[in-house]
PDB file of N, CA, C and O in Angstrom, chain B, residues numbered from 101:
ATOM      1  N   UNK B 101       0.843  -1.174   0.000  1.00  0.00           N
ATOM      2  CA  UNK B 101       0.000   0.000   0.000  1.00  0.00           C
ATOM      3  C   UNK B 101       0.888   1.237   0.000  1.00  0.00           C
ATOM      4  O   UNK B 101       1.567   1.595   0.962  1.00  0.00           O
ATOM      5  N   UNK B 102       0.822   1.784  -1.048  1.00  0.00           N
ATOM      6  CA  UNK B 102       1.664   3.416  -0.926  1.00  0.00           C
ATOM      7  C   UNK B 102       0.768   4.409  -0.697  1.00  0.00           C
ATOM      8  O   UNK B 102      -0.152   4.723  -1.452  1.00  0.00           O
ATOM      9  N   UNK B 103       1.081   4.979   0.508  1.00  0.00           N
ATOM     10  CA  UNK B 103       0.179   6.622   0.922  1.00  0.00           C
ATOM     11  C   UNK B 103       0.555   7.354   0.134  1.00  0.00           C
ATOM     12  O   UNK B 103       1.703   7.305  -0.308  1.00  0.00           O
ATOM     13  N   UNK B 104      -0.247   8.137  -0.200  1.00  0.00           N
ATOM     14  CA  UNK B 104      -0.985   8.794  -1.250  1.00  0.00           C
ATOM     15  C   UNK B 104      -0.301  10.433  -0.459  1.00  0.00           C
ATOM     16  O   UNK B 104      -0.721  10.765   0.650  1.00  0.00           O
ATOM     17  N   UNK B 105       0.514  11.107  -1.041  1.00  0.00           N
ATOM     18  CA  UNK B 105       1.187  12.081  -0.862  1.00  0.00           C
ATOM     19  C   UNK B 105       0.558  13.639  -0.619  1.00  0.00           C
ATOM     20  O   UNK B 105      -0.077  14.339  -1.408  1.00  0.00           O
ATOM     21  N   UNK B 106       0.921  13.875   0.583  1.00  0.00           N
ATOM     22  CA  UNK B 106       0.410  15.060   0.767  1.00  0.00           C
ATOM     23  C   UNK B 106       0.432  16.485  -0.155  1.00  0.00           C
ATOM     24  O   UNK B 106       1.244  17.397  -0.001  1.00  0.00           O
ATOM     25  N   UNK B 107      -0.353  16.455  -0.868  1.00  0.00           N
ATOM     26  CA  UNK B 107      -0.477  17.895  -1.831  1.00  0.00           C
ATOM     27  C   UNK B 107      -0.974  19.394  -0.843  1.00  0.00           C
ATOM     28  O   UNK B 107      -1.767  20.303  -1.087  1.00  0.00           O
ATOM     29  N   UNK B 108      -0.314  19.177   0.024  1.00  0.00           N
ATOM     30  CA  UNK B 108      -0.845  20.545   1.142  1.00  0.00           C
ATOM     31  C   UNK B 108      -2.022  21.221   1.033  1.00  0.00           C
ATOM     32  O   UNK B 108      -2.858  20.944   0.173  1.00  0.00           O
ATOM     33  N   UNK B 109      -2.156  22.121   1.870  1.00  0.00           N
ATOM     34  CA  UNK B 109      -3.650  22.691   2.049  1.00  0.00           C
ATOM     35  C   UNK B 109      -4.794  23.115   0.821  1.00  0.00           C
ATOM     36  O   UNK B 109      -4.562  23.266  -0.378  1.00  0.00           O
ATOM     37  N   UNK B 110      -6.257  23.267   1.627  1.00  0.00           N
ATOM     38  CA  UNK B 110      -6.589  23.649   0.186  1.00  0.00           C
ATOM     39  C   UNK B 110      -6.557  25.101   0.123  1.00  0.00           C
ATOM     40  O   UNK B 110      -6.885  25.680   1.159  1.00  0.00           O
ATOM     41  N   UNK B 111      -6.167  25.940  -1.070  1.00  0.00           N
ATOM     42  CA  UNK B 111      -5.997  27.292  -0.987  1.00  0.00           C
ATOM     43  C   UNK B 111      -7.426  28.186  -1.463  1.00  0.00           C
ATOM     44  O   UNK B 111      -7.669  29.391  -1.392  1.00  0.00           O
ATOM     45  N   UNK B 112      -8.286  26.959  -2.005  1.00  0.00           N
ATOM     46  CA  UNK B 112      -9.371  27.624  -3.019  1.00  0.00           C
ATOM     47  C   UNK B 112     -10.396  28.059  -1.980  1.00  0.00           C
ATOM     48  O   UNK B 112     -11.405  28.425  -2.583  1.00  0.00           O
ATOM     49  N   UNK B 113     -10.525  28.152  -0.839  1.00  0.00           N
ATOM     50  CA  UNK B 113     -11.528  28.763   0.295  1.00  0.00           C
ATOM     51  C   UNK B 113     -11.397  30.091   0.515  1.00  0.00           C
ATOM     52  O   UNK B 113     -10.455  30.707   1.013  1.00  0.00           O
ATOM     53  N   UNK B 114     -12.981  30.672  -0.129  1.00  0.00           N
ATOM     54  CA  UNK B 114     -12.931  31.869  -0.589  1.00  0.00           C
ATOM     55  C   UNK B 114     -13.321  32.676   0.632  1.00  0.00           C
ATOM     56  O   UNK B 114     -13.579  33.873   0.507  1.00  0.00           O
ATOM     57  N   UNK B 115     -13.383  31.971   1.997  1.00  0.00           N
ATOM     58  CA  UNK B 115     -13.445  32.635   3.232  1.00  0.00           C
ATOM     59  C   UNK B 115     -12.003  33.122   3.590  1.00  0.00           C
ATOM     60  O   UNK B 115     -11.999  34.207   4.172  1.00  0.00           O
ATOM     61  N   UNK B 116     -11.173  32.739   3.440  1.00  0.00           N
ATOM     62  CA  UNK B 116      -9.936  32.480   3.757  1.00  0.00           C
ATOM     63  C   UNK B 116      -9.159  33.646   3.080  1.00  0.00           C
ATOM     64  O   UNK B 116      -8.416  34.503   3.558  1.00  0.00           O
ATOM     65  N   UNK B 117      -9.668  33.341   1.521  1.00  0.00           N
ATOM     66  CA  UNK B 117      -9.277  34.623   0.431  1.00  0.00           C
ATOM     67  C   UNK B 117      -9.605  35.906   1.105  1.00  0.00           C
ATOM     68  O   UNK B 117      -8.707  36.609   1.569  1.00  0.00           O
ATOM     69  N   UNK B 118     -10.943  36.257   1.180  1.00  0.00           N
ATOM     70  CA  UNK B 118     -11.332  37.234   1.667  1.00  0.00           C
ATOM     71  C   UNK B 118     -10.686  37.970   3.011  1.00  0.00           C
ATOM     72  O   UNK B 118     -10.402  39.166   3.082  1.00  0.00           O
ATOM     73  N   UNK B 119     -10.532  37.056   3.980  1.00  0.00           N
ATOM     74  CA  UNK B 119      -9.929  37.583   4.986  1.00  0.00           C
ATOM     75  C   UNK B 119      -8.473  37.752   5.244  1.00  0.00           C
ATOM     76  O   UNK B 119      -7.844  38.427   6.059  1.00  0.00           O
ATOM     77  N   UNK B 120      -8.173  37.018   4.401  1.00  0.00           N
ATOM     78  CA  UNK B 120      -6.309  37.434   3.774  1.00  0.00           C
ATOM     79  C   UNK B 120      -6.388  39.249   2.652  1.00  0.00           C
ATOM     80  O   UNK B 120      -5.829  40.338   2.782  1.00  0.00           O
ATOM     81  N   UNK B 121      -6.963  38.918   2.075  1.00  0.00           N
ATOM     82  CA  UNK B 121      -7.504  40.508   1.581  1.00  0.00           C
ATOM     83  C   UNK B 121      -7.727  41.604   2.379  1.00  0.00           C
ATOM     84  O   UNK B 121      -7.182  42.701   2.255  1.00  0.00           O
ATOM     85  N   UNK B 122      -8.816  41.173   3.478  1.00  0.00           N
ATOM     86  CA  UNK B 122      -9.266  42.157   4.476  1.00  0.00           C
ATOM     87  C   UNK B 122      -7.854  42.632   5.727  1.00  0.00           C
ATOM     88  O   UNK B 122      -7.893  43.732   6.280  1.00  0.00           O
ATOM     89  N   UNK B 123      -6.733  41.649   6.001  1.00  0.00           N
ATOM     90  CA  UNK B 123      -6.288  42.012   6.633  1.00  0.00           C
ATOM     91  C   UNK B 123      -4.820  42.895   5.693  1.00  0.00           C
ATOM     92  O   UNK B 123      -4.177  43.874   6.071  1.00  0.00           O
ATOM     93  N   UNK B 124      -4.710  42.288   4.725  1.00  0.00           N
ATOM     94  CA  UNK B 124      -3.521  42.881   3.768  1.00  0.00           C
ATOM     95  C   UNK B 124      -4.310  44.052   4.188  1.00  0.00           C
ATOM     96  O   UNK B 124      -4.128  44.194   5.397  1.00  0.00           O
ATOM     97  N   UNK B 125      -5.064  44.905   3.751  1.00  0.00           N
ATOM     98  CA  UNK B 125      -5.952  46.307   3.552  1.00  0.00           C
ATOM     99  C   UNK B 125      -5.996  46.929   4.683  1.00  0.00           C
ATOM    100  O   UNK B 125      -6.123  48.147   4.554  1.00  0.00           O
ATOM    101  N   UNK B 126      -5.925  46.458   5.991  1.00  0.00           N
ATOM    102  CA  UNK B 126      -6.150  46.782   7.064  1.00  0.00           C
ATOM    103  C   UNK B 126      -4.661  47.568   7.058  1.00  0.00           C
ATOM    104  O   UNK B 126      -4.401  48.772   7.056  1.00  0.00           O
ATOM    105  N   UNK B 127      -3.686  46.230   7.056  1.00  0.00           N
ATOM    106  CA  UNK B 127      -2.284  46.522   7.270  1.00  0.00           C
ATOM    107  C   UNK B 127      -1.924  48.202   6.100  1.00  0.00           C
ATOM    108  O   UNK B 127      -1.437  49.299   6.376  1.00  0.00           O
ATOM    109  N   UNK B 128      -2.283  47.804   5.248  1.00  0.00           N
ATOM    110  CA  UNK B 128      -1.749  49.065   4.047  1.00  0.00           C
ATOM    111  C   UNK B 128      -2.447  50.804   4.633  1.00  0.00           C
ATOM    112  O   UNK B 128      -1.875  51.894   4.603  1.00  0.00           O
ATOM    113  N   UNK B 129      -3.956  50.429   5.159  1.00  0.00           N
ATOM    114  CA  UNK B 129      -4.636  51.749   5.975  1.00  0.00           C
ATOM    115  C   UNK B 129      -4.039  51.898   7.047  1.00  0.00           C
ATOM    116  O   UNK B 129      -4.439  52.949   7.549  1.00  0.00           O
ATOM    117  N   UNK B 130      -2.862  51.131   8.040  1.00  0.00           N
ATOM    118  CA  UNK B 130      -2.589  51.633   9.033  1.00  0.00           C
ATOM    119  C   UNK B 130      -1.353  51.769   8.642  1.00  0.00           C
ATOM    120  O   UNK B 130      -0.740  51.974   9.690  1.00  0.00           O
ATOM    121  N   UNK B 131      -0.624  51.782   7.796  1.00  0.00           N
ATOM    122  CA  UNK B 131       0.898  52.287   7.601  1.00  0.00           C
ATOM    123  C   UNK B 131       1.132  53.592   7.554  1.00  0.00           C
ATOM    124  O   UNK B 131       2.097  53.936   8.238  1.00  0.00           O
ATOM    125  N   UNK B 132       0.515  54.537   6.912  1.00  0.00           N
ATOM    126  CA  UNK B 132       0.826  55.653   7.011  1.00  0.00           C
ATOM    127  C   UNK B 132       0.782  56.635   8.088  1.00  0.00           C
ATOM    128  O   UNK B 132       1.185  57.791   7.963  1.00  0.00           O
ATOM    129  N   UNK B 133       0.203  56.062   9.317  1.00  0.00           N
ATOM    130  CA  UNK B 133      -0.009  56.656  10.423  1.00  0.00           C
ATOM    131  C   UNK B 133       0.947  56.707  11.138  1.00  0.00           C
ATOM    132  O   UNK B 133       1.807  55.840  10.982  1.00  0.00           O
ATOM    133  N   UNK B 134       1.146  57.811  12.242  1.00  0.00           N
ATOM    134  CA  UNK B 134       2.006  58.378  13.001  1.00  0.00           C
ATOM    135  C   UNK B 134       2.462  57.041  13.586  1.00  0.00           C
ATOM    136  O   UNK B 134       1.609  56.154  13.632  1.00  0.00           O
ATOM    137  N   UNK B 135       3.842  56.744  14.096  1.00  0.00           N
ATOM    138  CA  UNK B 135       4.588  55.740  14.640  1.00  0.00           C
ATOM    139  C   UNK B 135       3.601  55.058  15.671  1.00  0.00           C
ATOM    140  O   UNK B 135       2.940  54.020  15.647  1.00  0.00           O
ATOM    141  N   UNK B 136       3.810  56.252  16.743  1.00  0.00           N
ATOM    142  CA  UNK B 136       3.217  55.311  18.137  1.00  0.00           C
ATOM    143  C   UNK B 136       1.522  54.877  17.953  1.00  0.00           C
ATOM    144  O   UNK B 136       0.986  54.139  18.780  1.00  0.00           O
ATOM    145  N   UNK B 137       0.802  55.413  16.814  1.00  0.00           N
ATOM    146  CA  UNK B 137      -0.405  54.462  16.277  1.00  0.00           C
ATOM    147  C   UNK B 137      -0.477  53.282  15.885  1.00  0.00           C
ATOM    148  O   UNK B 137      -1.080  52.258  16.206  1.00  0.00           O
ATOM    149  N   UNK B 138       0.381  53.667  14.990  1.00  0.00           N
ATOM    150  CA  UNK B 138       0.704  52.725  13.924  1.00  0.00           C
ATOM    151  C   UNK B 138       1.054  51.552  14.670  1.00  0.00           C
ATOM    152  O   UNK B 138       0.180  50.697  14.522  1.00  0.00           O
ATOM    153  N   UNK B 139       2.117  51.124  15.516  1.00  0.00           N
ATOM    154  CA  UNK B 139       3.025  50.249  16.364  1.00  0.00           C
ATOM    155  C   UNK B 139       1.608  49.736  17.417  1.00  0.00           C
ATOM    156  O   UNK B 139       1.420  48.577  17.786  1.00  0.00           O
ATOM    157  N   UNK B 140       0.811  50.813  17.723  1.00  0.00           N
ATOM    158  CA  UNK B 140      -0.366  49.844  18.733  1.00  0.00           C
ATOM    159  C   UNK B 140      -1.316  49.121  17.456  1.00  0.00           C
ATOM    160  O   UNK B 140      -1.737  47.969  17.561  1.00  0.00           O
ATOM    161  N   UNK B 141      -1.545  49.880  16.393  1.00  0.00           N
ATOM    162  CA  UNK B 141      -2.502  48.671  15.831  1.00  0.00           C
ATOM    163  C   UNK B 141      -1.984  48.006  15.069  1.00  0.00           C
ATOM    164  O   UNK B 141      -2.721  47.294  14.388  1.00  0.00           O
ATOM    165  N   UNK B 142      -0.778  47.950  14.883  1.00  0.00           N
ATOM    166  CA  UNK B 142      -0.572  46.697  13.710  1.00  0.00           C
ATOM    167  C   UNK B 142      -0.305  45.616  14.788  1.00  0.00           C
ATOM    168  O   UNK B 142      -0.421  44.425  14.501  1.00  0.00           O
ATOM    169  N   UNK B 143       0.120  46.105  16.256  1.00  0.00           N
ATOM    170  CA  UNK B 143       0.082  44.537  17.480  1.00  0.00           C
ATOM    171  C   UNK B 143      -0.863  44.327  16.909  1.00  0.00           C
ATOM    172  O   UNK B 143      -0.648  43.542  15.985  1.00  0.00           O
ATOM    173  N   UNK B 144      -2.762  44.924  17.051  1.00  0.00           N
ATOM    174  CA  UNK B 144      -4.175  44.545  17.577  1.00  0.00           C
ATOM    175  C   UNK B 144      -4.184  43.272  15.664  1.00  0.00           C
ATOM    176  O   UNK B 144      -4.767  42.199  15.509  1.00  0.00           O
ATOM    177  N   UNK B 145      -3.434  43.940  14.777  1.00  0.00           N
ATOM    178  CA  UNK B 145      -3.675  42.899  13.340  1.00  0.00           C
ATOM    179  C   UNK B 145      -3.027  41.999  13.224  1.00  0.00           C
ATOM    180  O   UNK B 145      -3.344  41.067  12.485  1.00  0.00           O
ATOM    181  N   UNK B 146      -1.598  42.035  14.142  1.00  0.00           N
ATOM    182  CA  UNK B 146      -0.861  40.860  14.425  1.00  0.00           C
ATOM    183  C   UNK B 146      -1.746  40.005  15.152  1.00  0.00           C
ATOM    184  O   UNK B 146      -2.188  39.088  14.460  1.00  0.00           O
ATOM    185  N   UNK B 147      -2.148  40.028  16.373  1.00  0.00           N
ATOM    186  CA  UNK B 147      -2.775  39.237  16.877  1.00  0.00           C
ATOM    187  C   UNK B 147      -3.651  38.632  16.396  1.00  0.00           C
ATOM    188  O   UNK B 147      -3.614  37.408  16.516  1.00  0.00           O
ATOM    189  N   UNK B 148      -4.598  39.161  15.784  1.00  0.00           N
ATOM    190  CA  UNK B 148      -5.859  38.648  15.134  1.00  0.00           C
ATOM    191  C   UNK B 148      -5.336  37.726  12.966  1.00  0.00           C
ATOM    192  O   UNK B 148      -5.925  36.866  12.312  1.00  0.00           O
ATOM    193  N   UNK B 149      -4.330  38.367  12.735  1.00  0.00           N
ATOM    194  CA  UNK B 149      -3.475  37.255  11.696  1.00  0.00           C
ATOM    195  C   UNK B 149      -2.705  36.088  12.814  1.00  0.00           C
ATOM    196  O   UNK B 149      -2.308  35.076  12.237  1.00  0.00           O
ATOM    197  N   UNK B 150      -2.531  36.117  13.890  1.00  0.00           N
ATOM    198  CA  UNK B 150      -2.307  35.115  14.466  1.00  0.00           C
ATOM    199  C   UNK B 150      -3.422  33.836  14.988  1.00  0.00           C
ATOM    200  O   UNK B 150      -3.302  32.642  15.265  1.00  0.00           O
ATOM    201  N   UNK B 151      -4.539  34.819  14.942  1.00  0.00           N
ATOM    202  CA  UNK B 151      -5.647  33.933  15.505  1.00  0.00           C
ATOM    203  C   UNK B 151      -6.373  33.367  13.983  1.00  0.00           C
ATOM    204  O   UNK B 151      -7.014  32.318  14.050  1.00  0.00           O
ATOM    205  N   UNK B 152      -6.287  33.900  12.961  1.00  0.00           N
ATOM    206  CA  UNK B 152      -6.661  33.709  11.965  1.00  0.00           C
ATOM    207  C   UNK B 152      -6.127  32.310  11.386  1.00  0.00           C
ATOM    208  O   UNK B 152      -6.817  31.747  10.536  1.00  0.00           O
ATOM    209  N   UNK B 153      -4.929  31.730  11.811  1.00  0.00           N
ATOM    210  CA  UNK B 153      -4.297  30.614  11.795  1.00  0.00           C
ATOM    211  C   UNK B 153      -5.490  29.401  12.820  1.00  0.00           C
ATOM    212  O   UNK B 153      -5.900  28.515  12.070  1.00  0.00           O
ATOM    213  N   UNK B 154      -6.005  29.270  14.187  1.00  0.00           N
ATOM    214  CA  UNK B 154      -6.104  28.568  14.705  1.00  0.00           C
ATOM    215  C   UNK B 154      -7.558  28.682  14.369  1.00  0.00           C
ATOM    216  O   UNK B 154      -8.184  27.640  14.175  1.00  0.00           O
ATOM    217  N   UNK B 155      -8.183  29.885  14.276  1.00  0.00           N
ATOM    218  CA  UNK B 155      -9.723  30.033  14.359  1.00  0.00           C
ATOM    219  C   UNK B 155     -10.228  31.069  13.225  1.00  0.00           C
ATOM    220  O   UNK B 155     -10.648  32.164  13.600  1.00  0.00           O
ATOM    221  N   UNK B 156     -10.203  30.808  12.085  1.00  0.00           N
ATOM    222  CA  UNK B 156     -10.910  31.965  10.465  1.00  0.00           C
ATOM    223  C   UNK B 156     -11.685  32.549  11.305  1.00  0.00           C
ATOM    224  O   UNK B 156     -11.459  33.683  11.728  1.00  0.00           O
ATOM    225  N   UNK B 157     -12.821  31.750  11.686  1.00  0.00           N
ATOM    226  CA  UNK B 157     -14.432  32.358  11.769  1.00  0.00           C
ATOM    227  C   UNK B 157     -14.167  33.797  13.139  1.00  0.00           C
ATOM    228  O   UNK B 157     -14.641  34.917  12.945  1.00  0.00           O
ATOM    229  N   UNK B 158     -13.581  33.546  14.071  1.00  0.00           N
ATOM    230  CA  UNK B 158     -13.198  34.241  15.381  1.00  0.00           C
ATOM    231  C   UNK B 158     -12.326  35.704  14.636  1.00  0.00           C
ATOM    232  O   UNK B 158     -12.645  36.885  14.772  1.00  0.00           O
ATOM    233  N   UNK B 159     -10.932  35.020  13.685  1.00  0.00           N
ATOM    234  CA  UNK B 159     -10.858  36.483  13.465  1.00  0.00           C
ATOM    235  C   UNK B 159     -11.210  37.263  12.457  1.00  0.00           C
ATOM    236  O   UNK B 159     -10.739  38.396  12.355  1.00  0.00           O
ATOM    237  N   UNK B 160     -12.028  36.795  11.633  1.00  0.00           N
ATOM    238  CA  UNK B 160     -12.878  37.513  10.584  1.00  0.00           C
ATOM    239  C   UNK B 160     -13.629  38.365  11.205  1.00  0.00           C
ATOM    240  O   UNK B 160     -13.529  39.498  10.734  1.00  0.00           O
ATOM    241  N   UNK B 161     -14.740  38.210  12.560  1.00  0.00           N
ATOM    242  CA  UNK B 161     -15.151  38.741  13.421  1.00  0.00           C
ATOM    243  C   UNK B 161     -14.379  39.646  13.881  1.00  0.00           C
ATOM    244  O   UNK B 161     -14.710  40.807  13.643  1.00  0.00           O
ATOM    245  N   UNK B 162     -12.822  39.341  14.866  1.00  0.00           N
ATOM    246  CA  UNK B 162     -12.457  40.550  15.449  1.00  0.00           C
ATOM    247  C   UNK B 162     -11.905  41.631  14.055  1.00  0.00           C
ATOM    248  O   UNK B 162     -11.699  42.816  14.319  1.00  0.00           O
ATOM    249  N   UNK B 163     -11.734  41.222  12.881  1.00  0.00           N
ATOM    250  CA  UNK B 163     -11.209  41.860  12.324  1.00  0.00           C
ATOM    251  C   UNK B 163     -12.001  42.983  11.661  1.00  0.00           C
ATOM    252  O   UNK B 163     -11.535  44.044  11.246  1.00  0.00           O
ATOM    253  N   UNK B 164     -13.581  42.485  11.619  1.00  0.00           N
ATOM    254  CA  UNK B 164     -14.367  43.825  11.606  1.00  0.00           C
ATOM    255  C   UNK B 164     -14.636  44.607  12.524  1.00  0.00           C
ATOM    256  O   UNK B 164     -15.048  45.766  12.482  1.00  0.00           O
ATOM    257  N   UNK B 165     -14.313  43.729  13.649  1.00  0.00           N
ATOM    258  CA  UNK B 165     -14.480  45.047  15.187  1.00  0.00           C
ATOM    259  C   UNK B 165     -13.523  45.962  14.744  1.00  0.00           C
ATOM    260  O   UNK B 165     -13.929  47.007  14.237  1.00  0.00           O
ATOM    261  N   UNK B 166     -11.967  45.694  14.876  1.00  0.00           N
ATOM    262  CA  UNK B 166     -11.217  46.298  14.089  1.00  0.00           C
ATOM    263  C   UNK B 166     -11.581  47.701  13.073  1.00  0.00           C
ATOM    264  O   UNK B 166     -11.370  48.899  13.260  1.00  0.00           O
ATOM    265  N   UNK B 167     -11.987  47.227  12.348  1.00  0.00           N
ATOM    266  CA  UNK B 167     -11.748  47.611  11.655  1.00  0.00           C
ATOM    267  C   UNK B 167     -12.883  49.030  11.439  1.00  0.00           C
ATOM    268  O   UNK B 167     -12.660  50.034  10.762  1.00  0.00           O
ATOM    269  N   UNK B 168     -13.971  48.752  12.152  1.00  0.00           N
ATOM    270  CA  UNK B 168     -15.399  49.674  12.708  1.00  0.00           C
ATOM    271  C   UNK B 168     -15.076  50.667  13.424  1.00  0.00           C
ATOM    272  O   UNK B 168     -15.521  51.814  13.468  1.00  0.00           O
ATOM    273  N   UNK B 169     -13.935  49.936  14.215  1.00  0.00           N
ATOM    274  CA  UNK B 169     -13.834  50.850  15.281  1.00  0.00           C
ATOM    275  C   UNK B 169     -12.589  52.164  14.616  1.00  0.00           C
ATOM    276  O   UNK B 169     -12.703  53.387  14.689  1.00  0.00           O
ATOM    277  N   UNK B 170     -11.500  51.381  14.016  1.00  0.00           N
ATOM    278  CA  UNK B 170     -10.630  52.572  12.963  1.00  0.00           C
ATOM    279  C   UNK B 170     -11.504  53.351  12.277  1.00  0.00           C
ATOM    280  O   UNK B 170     -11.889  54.366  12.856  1.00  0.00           O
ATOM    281  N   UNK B 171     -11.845  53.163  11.363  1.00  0.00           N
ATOM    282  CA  UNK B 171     -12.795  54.072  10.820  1.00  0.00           C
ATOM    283  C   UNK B 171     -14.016  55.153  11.532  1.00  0.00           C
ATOM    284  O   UNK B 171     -14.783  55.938  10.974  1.00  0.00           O
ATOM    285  N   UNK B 172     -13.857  54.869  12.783  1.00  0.00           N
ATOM    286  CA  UNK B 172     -15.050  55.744  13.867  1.00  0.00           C
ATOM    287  C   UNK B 172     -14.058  56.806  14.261  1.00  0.00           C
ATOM    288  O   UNK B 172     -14.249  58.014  14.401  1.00  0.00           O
ATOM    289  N   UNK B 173     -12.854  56.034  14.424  1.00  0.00           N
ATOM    290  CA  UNK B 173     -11.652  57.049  15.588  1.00  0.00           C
ATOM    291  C   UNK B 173     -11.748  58.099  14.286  1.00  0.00           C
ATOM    292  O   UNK B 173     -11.608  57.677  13.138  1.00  0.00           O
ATOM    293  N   UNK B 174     -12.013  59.578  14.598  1.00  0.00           N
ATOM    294  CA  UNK B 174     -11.415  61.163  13.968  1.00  0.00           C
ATOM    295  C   UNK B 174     -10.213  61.199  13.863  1.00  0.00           C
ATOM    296  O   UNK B 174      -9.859  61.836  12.871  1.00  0.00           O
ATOM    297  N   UNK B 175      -8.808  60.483  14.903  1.00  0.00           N
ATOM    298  CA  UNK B 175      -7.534  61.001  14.579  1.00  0.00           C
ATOM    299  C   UNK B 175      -7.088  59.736  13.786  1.00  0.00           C
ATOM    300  O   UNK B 175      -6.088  60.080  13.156  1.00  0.00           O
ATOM    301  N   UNK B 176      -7.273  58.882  13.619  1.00  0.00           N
ATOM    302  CA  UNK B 176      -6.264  57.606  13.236  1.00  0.00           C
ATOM    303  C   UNK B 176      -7.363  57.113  11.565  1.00  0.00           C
ATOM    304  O   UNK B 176      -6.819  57.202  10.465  1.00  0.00           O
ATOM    305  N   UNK B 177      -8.594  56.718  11.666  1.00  0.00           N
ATOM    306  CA  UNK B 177      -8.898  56.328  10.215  1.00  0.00           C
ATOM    307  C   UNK B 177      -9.962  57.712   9.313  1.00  0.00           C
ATOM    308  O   UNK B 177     -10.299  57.564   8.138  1.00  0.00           O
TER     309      UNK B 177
END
């Protein structure tokens, strides 16, 4: 019996797409901001591209809190 060779993950999950999109975009809207902004929210997108590894559905969620809440703040989005 020969096992049948791992062809790695599937990439075609268009949940996955999307939220790899949503956080690239996140990252590119918070670059131009003043240092000590910038340095607190790209932690809050690190974390949540970290959680995006163990749990999609959890940080797709925080990543629109995120991202609601930038766009509300007057000085930063």
């Amino acid at each position: 019996m020969t096992p049948v060779p791992w062809a790695g993950p599937e990439w075609d999950d268009p949940a996955l797409t999307q939220l790899a999109r949503q956080l690239r975009d996140a990252h590119r809207a918070v670059a131009p901001l003043p240092a000590p902004d910038r340095r607190r929210l790209i932690r809050h997108l690190l974390a949540i591209t970290d959680l995006a590894k163990r749990d999609p559905g959890l940080a797709a969620r925080r990543l629109e809190t995120f991202l609601a809440d930038f766009h509300e703040t007057p000085d930063v989005g």
